[in-house]
PDB file of N, CA, C and O in Angstrom:
ATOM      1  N   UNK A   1     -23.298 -28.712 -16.913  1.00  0.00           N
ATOM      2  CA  UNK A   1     -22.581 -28.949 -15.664  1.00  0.00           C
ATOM      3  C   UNK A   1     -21.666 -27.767 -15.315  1.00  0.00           C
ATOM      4  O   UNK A   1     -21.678 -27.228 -14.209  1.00  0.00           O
ATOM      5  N   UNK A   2     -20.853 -27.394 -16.355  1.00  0.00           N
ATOM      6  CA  UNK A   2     -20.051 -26.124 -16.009  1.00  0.00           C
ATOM      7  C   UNK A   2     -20.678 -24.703 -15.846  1.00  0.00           C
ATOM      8  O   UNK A   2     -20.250 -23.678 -15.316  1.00  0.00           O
ATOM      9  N   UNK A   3     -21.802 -24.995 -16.465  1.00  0.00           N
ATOM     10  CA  UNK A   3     -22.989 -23.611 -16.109  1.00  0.00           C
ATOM     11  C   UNK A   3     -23.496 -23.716 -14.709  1.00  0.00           C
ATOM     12  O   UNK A   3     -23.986 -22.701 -14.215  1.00  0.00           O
ATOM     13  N   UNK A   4     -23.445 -24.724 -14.064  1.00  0.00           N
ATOM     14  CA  UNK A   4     -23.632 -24.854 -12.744  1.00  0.00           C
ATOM     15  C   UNK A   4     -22.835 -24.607 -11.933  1.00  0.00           C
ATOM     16  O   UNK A   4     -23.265 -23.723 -11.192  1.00  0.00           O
ATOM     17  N   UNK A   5     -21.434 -25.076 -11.557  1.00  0.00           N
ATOM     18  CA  UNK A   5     -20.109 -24.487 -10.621  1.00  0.00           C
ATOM     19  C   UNK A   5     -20.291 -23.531 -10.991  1.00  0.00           C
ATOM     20  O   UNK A   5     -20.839 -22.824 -10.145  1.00  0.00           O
ATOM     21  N   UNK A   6     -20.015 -22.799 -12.399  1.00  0.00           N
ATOM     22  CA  UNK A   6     -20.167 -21.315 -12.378  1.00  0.00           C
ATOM     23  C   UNK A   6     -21.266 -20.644 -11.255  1.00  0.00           C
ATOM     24  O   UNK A   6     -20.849 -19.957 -10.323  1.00  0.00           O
ATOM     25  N   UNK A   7     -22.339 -20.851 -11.402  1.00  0.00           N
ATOM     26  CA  UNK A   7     -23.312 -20.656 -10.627  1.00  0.00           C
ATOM     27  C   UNK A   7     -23.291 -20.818  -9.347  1.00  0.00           C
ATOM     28  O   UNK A   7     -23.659 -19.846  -8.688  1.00  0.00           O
ATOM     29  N   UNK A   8     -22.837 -22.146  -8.557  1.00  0.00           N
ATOM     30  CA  UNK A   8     -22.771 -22.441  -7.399  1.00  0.00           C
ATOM     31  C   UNK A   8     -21.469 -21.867  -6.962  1.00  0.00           C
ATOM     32  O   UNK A   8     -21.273 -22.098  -5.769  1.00  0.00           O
ATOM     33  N   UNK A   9     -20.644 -21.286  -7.459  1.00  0.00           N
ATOM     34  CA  UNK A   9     -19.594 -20.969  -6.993  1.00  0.00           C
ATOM     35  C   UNK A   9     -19.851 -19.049  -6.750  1.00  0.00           C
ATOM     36  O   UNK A   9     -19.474 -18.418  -5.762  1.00  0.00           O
ATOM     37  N   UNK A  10     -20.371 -18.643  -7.616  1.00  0.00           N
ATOM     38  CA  UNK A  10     -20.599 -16.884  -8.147  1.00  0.00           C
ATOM     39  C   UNK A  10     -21.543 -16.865  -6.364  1.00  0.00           C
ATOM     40  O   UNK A  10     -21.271 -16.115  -5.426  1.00  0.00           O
ATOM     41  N   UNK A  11     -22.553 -17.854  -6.402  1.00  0.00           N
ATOM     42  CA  UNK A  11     -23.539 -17.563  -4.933  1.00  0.00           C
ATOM     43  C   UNK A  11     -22.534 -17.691  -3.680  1.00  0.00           C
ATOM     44  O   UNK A  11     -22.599 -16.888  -2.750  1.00  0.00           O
ATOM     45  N   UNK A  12     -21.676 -18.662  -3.704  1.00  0.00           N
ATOM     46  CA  UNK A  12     -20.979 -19.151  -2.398  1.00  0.00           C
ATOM     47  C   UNK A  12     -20.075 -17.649  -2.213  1.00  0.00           C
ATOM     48  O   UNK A  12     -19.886 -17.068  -1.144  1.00  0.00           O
ATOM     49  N   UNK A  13     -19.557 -17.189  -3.667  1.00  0.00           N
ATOM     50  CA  UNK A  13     -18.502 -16.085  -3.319  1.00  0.00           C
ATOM     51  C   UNK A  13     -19.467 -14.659  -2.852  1.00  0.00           C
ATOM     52  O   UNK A  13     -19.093 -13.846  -2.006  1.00  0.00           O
ATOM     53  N   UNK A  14     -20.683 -14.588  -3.561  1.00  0.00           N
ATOM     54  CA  UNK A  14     -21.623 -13.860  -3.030  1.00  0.00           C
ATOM     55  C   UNK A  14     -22.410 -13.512  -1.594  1.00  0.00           C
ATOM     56  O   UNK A  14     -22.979 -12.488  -1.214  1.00  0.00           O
ATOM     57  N   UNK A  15     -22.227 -14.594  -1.069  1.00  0.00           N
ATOM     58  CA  UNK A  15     -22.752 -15.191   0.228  1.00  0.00           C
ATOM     59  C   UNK A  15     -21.372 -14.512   1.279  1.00  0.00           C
ATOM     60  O   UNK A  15     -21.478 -13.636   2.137  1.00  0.00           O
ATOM     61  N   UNK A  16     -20.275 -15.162   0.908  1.00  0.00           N
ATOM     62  CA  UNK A  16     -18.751 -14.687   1.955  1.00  0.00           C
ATOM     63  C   UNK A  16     -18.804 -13.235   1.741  1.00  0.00           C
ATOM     64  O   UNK A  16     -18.989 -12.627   2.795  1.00  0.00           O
ATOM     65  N   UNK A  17     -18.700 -12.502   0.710  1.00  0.00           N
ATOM     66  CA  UNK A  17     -18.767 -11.019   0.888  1.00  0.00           C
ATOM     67  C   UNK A  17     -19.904 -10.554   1.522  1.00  0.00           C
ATOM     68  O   UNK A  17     -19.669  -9.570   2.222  1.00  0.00           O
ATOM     69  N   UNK A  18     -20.772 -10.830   1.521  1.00  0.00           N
ATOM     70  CA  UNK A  18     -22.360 -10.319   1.874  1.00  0.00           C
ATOM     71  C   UNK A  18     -22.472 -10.324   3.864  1.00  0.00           C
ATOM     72  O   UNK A  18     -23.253  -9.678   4.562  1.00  0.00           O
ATOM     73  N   UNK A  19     -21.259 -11.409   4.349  1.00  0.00           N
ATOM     74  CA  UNK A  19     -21.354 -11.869   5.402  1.00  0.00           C
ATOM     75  C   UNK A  19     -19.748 -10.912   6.375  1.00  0.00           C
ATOM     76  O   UNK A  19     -19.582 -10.411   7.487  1.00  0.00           O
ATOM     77  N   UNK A  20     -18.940 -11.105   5.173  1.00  0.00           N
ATOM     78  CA  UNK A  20     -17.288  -9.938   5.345  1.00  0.00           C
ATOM     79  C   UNK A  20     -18.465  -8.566   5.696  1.00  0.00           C
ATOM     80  O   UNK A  20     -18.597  -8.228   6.873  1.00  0.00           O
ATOM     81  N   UNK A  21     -19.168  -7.934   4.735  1.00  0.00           N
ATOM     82  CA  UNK A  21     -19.943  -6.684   5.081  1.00  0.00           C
ATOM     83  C   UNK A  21     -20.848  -6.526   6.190  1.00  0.00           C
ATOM     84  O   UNK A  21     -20.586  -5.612   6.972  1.00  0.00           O
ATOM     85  N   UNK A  22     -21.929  -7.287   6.425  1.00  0.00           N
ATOM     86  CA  UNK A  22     -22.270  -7.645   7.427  1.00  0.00           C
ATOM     87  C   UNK A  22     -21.842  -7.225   8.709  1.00  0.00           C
ATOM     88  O   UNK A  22     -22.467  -6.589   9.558  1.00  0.00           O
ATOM     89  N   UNK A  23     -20.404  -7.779   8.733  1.00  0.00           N
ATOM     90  CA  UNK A  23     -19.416  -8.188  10.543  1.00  0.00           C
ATOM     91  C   UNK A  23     -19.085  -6.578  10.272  1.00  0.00           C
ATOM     92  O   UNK A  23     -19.311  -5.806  11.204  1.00  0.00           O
ATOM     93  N   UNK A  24     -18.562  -6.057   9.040  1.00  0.00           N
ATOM     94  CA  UNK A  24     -17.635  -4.846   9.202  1.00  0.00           C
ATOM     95  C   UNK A  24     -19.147  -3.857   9.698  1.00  0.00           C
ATOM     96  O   UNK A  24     -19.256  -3.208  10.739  1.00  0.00           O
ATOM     97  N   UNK A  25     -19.843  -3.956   8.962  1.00  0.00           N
ATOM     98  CA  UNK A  25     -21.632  -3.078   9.152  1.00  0.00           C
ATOM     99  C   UNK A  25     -21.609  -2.816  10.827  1.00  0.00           C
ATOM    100  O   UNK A  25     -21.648  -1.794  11.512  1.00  0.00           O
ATOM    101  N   UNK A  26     -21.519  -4.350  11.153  1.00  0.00           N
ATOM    102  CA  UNK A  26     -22.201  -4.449  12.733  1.00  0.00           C
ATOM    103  C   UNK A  26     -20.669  -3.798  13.719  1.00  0.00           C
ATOM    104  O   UNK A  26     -20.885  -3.322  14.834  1.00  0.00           O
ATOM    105  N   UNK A  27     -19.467  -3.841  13.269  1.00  0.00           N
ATOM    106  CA  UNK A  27     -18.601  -3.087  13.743  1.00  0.00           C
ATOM    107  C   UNK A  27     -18.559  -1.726  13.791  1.00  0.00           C
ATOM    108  O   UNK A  27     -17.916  -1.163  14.677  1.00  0.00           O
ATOM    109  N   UNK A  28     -19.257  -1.021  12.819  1.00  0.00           N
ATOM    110  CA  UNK A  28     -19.260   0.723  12.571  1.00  0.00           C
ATOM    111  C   UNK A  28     -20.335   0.731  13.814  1.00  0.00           C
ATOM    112  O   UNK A  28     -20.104   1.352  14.851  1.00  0.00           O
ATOM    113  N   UNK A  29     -21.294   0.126  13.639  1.00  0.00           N
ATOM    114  CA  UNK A  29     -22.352   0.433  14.353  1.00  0.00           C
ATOM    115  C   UNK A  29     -22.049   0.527  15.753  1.00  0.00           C
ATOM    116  O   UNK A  29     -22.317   1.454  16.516  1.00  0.00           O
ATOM    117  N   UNK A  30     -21.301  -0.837  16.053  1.00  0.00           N
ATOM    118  CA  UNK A  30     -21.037  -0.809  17.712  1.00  0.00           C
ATOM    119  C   UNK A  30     -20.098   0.615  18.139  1.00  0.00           C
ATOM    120  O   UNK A  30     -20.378   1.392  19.051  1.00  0.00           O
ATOM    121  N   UNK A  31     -18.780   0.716  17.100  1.00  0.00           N
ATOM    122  CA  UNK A  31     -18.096   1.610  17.400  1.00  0.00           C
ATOM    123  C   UNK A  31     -18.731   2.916  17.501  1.00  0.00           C
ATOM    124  O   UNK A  31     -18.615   3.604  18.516  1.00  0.00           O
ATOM    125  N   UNK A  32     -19.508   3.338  16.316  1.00  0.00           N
ATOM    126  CA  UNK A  32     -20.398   4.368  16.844  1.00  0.00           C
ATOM    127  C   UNK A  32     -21.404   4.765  17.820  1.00  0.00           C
ATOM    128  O   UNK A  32     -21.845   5.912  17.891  1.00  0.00           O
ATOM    129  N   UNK A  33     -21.854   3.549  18.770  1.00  0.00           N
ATOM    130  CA  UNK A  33     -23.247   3.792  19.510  1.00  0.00           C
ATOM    131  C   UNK A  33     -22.006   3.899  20.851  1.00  0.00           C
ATOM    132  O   UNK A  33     -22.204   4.726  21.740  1.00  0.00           O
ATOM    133  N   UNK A  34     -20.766   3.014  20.895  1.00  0.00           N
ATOM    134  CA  UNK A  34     -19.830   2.991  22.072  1.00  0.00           C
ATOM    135  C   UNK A  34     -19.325   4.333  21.795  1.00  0.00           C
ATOM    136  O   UNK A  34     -18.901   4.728  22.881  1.00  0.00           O
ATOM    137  N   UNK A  35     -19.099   5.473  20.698  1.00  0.00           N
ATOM    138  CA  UNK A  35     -18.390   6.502  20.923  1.00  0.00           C
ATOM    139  C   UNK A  35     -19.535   7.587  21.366  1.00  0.00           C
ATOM    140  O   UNK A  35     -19.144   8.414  22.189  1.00  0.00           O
ATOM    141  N   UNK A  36     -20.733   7.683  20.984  1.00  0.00           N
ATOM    142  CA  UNK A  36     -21.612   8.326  21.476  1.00  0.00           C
ATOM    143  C   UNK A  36     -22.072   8.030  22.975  1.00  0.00           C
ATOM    144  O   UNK A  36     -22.848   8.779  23.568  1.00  0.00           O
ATOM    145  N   UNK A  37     -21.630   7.090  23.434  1.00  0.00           N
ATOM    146  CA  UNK A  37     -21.937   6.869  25.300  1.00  0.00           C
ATOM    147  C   UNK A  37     -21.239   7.281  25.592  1.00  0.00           C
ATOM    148  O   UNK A  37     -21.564   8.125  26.427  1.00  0.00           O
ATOM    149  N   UNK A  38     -19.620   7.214  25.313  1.00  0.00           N
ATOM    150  CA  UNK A  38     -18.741   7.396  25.980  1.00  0.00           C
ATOM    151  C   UNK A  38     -17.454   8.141  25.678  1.00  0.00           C
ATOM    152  O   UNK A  38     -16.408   8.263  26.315  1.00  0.00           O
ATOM    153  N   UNK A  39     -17.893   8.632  24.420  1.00  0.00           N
ATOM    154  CA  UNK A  39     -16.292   8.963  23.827  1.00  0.00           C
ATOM    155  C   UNK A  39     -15.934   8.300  23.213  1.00  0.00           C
ATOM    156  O   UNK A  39     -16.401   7.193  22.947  1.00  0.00           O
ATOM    157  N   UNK A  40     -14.747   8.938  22.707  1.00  0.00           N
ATOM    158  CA  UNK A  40     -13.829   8.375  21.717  1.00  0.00           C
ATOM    159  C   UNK A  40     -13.189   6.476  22.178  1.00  0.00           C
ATOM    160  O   UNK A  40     -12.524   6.083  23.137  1.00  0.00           O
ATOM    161  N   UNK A  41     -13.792   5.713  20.971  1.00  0.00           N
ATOM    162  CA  UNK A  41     -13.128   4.002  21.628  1.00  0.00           C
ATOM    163  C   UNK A  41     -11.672   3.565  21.340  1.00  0.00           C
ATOM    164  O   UNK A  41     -11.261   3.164  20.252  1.00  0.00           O
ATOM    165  N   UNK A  42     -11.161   3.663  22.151  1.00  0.00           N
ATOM    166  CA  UNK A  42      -9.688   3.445  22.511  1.00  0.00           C
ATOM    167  C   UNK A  42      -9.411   1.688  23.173  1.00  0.00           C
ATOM    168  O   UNK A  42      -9.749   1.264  24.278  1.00  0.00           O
ATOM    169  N   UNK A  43      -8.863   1.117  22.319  1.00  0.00           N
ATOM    170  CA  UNK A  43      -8.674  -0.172  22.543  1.00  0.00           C
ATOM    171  C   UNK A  43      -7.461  -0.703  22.916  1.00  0.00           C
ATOM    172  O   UNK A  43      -6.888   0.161  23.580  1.00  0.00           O
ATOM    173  N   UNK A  44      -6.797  -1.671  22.824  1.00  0.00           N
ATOM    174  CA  UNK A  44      -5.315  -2.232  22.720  1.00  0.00           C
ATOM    175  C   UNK A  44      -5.336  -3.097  21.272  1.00  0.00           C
ATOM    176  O   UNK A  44      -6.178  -3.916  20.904  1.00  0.00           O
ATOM    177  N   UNK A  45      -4.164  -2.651  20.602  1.00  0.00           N
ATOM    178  CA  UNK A  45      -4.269  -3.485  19.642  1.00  0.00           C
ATOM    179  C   UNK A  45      -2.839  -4.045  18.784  1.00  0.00           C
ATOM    180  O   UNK A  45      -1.948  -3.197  18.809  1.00  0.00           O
ATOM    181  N   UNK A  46      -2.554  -5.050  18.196  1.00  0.00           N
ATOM    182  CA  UNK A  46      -1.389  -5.538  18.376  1.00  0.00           C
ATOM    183  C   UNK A  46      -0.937  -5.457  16.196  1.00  0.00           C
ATOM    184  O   UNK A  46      -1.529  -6.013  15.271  1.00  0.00           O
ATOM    185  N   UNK A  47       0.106  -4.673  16.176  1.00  0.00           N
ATOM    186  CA  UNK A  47       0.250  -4.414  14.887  1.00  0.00           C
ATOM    187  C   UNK A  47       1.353  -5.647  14.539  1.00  0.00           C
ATOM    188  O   UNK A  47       2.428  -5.991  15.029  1.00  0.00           O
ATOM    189  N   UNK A  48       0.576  -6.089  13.518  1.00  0.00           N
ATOM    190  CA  UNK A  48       1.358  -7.701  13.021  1.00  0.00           C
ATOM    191  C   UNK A  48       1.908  -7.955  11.689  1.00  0.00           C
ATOM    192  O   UNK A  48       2.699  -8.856  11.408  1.00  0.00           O
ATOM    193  N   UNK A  49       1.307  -6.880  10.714  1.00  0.00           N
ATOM    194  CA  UNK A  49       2.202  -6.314   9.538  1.00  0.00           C
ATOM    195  C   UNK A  49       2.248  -5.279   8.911  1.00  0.00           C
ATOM    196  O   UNK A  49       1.222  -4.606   8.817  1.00  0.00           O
ATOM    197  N   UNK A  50       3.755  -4.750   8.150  1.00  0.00           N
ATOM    198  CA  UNK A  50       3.987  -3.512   8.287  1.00  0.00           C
ATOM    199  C   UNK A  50       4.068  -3.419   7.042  1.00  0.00           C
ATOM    200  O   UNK A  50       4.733  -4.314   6.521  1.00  0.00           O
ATOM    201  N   UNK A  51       3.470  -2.375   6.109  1.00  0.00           N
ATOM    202  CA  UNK A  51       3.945  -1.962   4.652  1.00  0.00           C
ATOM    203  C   UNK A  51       4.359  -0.492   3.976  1.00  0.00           C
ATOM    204  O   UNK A  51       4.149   0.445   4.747  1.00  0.00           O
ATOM    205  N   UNK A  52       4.629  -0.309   3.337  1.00  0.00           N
ATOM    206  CA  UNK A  52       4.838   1.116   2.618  1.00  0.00           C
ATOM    207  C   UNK A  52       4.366   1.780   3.408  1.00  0.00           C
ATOM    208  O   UNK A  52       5.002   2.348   4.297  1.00  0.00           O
ATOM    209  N   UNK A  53       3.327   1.832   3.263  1.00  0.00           N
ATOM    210  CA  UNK A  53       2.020   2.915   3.711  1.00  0.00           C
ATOM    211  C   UNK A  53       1.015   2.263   4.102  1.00  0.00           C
ATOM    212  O   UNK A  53      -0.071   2.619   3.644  1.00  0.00           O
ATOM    213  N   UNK A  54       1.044   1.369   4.849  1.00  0.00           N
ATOM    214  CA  UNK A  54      -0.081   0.974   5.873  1.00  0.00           C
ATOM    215  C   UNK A  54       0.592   0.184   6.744  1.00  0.00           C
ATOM    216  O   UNK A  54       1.741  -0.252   6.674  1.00  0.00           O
ATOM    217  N   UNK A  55      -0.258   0.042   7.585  1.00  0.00           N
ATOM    218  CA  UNK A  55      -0.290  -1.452   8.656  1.00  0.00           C
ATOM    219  C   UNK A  55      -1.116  -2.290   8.861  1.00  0.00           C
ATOM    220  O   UNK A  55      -2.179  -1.915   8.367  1.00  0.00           O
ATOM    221  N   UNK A  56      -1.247  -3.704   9.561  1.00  0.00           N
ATOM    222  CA  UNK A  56      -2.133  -4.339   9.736  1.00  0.00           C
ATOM    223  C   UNK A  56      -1.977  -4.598  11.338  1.00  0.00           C
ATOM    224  O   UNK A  56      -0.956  -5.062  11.846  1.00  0.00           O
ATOM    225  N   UNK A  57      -3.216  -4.203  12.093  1.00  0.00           N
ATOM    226  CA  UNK A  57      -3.433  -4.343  13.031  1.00  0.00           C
ATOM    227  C   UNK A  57      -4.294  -5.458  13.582  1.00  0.00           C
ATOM    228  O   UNK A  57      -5.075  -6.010  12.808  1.00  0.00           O
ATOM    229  N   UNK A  58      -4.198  -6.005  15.376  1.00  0.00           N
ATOM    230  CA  UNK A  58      -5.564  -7.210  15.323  1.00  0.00           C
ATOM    231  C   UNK A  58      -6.142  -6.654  16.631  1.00  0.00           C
ATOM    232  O   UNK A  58      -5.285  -6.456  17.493  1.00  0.00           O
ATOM    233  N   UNK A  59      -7.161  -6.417  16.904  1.00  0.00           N
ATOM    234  CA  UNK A  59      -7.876  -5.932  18.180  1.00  0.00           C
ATOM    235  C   UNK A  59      -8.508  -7.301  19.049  1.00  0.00           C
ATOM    236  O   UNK A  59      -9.645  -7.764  18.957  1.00  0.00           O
ATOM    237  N   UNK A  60      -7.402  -7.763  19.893  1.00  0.00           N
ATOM    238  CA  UNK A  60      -8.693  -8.420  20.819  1.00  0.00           C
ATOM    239  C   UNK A  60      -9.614  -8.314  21.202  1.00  0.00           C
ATOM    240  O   UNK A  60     -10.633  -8.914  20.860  1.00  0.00           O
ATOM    241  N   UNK A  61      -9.512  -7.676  21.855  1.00  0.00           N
ATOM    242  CA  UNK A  61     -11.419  -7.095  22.336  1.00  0.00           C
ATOM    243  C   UNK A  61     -12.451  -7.342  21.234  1.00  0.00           C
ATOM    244  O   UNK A  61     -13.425  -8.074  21.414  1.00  0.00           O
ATOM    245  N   UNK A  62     -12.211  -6.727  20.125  1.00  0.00           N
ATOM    246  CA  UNK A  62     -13.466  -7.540  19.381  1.00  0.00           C
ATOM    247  C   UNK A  62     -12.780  -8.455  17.974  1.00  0.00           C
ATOM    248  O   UNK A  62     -13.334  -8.524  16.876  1.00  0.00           O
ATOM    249  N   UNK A  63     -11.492  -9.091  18.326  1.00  0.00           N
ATOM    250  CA  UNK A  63     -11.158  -9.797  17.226  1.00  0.00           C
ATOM    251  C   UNK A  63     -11.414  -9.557  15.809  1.00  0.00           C
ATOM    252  O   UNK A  63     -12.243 -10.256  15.225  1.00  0.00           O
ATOM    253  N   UNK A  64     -10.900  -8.810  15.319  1.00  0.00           N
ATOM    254  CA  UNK A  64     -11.119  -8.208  14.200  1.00  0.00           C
ATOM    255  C   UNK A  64      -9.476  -7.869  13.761  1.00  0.00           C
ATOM    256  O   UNK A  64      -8.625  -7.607  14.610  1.00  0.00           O
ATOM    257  N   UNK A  65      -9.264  -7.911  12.652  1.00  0.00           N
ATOM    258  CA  UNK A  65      -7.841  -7.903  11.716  1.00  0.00           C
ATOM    259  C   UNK A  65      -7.843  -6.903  10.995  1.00  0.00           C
ATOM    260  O   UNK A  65      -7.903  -7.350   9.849  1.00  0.00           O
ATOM    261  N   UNK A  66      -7.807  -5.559  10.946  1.00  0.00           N
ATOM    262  CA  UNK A  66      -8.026  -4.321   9.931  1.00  0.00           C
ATOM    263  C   UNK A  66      -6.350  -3.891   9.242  1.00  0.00           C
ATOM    264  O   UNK A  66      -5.345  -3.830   9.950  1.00  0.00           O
ATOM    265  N   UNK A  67      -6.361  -3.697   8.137  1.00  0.00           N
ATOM    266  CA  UNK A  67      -5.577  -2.591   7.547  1.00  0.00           C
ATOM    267  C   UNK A  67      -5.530  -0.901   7.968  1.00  0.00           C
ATOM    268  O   UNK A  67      -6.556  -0.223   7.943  1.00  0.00           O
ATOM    269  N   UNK A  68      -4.404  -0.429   8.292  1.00  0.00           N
ATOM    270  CA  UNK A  68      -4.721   1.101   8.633  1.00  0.00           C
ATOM    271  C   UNK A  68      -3.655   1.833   7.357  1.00  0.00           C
ATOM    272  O   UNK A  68      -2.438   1.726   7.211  1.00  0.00           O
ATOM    273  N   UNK A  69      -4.508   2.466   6.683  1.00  0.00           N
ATOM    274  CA  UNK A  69      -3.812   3.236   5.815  1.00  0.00           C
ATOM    275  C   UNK A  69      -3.165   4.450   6.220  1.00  0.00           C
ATOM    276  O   UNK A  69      -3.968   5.180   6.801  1.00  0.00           O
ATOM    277  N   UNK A  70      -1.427   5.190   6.088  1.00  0.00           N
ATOM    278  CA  UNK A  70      -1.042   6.144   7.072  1.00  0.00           C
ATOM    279  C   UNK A  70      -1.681   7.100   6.425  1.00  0.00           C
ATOM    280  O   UNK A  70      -2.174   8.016   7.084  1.00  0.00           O
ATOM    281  N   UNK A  71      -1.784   7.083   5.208  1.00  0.00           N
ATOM    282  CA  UNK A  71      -2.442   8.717   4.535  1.00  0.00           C
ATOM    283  C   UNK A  71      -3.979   9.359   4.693  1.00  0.00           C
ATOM    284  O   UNK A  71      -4.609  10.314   4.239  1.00  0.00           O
ATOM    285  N   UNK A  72      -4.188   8.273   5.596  1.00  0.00           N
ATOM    286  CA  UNK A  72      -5.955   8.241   5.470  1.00  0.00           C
ATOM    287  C   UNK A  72      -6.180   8.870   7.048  1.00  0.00           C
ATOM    288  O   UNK A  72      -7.120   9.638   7.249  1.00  0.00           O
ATOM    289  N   UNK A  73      -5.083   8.417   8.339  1.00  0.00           N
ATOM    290  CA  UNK A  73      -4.811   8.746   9.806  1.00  0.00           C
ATOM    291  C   UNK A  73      -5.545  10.168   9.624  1.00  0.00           C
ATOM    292  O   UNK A  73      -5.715  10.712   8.533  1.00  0.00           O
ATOM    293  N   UNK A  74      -5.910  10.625  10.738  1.00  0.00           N
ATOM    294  CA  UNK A  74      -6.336  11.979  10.974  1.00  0.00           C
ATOM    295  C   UNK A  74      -6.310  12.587  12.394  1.00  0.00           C
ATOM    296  O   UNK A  74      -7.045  12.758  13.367  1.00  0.00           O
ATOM    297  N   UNK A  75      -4.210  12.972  11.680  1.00  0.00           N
ATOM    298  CA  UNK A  75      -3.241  13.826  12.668  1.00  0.00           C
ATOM    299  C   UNK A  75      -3.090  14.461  11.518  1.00  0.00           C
ATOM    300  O   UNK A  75      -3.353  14.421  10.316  1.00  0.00           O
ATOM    301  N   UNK A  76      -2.412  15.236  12.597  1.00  0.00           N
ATOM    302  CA  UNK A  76      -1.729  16.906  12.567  1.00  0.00           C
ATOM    303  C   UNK A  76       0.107  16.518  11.662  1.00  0.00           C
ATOM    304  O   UNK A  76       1.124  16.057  12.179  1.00  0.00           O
ATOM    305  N   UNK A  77      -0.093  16.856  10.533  1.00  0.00           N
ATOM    306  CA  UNK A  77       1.354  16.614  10.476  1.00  0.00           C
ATOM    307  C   UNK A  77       2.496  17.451  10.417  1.00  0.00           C
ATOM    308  O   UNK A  77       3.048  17.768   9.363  1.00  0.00           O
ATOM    309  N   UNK A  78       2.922  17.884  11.781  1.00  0.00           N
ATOM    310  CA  UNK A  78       3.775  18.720  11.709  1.00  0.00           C
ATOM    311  C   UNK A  78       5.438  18.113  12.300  1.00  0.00           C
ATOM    312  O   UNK A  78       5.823  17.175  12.999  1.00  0.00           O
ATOM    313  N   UNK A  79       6.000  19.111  11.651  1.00  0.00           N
ATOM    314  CA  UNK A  79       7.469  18.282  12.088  1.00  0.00           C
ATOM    315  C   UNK A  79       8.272  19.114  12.797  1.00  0.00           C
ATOM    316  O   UNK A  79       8.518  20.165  12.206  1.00  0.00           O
ATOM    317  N   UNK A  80       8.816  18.975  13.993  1.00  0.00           N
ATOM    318  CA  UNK A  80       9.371  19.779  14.581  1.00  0.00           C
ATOM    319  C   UNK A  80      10.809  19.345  14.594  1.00  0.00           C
ATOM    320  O   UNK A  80      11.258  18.412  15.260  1.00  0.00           O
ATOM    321  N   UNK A  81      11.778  20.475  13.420  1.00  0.00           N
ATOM    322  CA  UNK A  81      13.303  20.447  13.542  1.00  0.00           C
ATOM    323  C   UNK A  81      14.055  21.366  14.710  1.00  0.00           C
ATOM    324  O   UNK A  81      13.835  22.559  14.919  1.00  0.00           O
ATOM    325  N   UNK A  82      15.102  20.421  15.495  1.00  0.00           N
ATOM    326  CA  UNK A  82      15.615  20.640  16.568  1.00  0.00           C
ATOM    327  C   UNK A  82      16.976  21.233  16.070  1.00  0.00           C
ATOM    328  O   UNK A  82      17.366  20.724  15.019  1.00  0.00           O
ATOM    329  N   UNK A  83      17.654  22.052  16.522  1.00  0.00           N
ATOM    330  CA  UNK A  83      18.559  22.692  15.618  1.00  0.00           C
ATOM    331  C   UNK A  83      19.769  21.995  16.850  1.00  0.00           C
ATOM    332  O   UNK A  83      19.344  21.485  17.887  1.00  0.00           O
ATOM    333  N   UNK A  84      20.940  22.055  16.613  1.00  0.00           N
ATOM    334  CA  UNK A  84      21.590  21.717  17.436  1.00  0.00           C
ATOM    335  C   UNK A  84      22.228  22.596  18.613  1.00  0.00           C
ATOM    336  O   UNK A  84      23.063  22.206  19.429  1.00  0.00           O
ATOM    337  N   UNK A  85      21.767  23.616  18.541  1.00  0.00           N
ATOM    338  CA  UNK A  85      21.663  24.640  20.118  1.00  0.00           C
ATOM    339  C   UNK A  85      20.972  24.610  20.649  1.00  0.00           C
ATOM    340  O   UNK A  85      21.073  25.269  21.684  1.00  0.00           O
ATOM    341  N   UNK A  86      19.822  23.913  20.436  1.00  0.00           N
ATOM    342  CA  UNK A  86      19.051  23.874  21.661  1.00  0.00           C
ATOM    343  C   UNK A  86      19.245  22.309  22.465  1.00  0.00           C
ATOM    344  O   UNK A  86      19.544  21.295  21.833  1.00  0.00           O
ATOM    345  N   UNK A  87      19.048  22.326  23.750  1.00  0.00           N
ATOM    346  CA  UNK A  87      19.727  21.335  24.799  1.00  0.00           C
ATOM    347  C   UNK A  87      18.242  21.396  25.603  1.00  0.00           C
ATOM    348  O   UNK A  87      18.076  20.757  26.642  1.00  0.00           O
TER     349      UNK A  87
END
């Protein structure tokens, strides 16, 4: 019996990841075939938690909940110090 939940449980958790990959799969794809028509995809999106070094963002438009890691961003990081003579 316990060789079985083991079992029925290992497929069910197998099945939810297989289906998490899936949605994210069919998301690269759209984002890529929409940046090749048109450019770069620029959305609205509403940041709902904040950590060390990331955020969590939610995109209406295609309802989706992502993590954005800041070290991973790909800007320019430069810092511009303002001295106090200049006005």
């Amino acid at each position: 019996m316990l060789a079985q939940l083991i079992f029925y449980y290992s497929k069910r958790d197998s099945a939810k990841l297989a289906q998490e990959q899936s949605i994210h799969l069919f998301l690269c794809v759209l984002i890529s075939d929409l940046t090749h028509r048109y450019g770069p995809v620029i959305r609205q999106a509403k940041v709902i938690n904040v950590l060390d070094a990331a955020f969590d963002v939610y995109v209406p438009e295609f309802g989706i909940e992502k993590r954005v890691h800041v070290d991973q961003m790909p800007i320019d990081v430069s810092v511009a110090v303002l001295s106090p003579d200049i006005t």
